[in-house]
NUBA-530696 format. One record per residue (C-alpha): x, y, z. Coordinates in steps of 0.001 Angstrom, whole numbers, plus 500000, padded with zeros to 6 digits. Layout:
N
XYZ/...
***
This chain:
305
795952704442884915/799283706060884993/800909707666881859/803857705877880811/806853706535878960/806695705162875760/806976706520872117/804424708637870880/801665706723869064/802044706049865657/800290706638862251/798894703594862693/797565703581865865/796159706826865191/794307705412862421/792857702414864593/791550704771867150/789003706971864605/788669703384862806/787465701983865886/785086705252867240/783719705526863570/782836701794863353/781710701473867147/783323697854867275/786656696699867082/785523693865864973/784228695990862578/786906697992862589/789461695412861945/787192694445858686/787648698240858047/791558698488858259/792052694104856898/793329693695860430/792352690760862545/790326691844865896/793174690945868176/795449693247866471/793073696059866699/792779695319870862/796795695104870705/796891698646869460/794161700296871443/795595699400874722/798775699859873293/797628703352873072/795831703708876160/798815702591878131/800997705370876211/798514707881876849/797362707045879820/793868706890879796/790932704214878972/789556705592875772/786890703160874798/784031701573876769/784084698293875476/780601696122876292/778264693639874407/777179696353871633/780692697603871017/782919700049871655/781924703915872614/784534706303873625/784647707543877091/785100711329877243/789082710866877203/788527708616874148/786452711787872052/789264713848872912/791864711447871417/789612710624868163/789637714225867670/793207715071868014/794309712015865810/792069712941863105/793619716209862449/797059714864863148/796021712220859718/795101714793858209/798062716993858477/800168714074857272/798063713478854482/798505717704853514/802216717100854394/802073714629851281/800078716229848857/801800719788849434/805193719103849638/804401716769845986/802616719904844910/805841722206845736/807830719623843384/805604720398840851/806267724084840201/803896724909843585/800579722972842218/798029723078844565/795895719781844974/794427717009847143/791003716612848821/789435719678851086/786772718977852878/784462721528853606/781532721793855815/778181723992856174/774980724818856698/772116723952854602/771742727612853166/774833728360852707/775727725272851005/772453726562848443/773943729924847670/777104730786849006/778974727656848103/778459727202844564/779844729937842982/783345729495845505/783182725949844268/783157726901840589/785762729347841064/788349727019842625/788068724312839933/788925726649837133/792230728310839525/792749725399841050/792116721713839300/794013719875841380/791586720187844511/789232717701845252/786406719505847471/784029716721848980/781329718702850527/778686717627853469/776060719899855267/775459719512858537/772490721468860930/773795724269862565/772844723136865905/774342722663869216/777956722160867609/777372722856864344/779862723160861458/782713724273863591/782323721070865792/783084718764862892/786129721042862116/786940720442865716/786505716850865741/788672716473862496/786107715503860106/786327719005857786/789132720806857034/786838724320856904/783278724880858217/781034727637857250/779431728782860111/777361731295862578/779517732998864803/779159734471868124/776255732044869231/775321730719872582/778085727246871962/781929728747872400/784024727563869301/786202724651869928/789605725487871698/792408725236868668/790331726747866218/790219729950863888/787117732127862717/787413735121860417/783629736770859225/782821736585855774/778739738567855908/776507740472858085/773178738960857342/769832740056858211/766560738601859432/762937739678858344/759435738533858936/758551736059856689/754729735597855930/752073733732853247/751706736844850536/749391739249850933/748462738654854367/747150741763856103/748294741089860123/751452739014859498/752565739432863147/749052738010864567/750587734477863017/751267731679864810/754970731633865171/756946728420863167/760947728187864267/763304725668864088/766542725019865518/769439726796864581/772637728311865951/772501732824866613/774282735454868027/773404737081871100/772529740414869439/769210738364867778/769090736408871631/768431739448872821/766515741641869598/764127738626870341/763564738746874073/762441742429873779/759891741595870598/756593740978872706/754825740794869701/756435736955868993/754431734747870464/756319730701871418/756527729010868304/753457726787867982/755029724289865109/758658723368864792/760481722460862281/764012720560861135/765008723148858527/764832726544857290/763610724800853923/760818723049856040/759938726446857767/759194728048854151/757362724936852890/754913725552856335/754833729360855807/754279729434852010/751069726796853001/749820729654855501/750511727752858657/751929730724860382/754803733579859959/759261733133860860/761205735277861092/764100734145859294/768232735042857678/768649736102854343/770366733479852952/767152731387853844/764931733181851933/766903733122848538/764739731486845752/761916731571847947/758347731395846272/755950734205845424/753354732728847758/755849733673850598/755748737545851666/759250739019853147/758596742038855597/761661744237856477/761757744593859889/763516748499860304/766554749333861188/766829747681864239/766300744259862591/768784741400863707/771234739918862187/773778737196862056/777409736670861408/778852734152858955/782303732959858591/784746730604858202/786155728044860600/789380726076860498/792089724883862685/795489726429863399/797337724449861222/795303723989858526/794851727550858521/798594728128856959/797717725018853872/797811725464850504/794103724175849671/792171725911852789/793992729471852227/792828728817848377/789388728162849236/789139731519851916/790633733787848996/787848732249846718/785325732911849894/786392736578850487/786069737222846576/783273735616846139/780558736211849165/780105739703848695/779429739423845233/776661736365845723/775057738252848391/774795741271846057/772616739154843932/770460737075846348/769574741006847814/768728742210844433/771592745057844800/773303743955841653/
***
């Protein structure tokens, strides 16, 4: 299909395309939007013409995007959402430089638990006007900084330096260094003789490789969907994990936590966002909240404070 010539897509269009890939059918999109089916067609080829690309595989069960189609979902997210910024900041700067308007943050189930909270509390009393709406999403594969990517967060909290590249387009600045230990039912005498439970979760490839060189791990004989799920099988004495710290906040006294020296791994947290949301008046609120407030929650879940 070639590319044509003809004005860039509109607001509108834009907003028929993610209506479309988040329904999976145009005629539930068009419910979605209170536009008849036909006009949603008329705009997606109207936009596939302009861009010049088939961006939906239409069949009997809907509509799926085809790998051009993802691409363009993506990029008109973000572009909505830059509009809707462009709104609420430049009514902010009209009102003696108020910040406000939704931010929408995303994470990982521990650091939703512990790190979040206190930033969260923080930014309502400094900053009323922002609406956070927060989801958590498993750090796999993608992870946090793929839903930044794809436009549905604003900010991710995420591992960085693991085995998936970040998303071209987007930023990461670290926020903690945090470290893994053997985690064990109390008062077990030969922890490491354990079975081994894991589950699936984004590292770096300084605990890749601390781990290849353990031969004392054996392959993980149960796995499970969480780090929560891990403690609930460990504290029940069905084996030993070696887990992050922020997983093992709160955890109960029938689970044991072994340091494991000085050559213990570790993982990096940060944030993630997107060039130009990087520069907005609600993200750069919430990272000065983050960098004042991590070091100080981590200081309590390690007991230093």
């Amino acid at each position: 299909m070639a590319r044509t010539t003809d004005a860039d897509l509109t607001p509108q269009e834009l907003r028929v395309l993610v209506a479309v890939a988040d329904a999976g059918a145009f005629s539930a999109a068009a419910g979605a939007l209170a536009l008849t089916q036909s006009a949603v067609s008329h705009s997606v080829r109207g936009s596939e013409r302009k861009i010049g690309a088939v961006l939906f595989d239409r069949g009997r069960t809907g509509a799926r995007p085809t790998p051009a189609g993802d691409k363009a979902v993506a990029h008109a997210r973000r572009v909505l959402r830059l509009l809707d910024v462009l709104t609420a900041e430049a009514g902010g700067a009209a009102r003696s430089d108020t910040v406000e308007g939704p931010l929408r943050i995303v994470a990982f189930r521990s650091a939703a638990l512990h790190l979040l909270p206190p930033v969260l509390q923080r930014l309502r009393v400094r900053h009323p006007g922002i609406e956070p709406r927060v989801r958590i999403v498993r750090e796999v594969g993608r992870g946090t900084a793929g839903e930044v990517a794809d436009g549905k967060a604003d900010l991710a909290i995420a591992t960085l330096g693991g085995s998936v590249p970040l998303p071209p387009g987007l930023v990461a600045n670290r926020l903690l260094e945090e470290p893994y230990a053997l985690v064990h039912p109390t008062g077990h005498t030969a922890p490491r003789s354990l079975p081994l439970v894991d589950w699936a979760e984004n590292c770096g490839s300084y605990t890749r490789d601390w781990w290849a060189a353990q031969d004392w791990i054996p392959k993980a004989t149960v796995e499970a969907e969480d780090d929560g799920a891990v403690l609930s099988l460990v504290s029940a004495g069905h084996g030993m994990a070696i887990m992050p710290a922020l997983s093992l906040a709160g955890a109960a006294n029938t689970v044991g936590i072994t340091d494991l020296g000085l050559e213990r791994p570790t993982r990096q947290v940060g944030y993630v966002t997107t060039s130009e949301l990087a520069g907005t008046a609600v993200v750069r609120a919430l990272v000065r909240e983050l960098r004042a407030t991590v070091p100080h929650a981590m200081s309590l879940l390690s007991g230093e404070a």
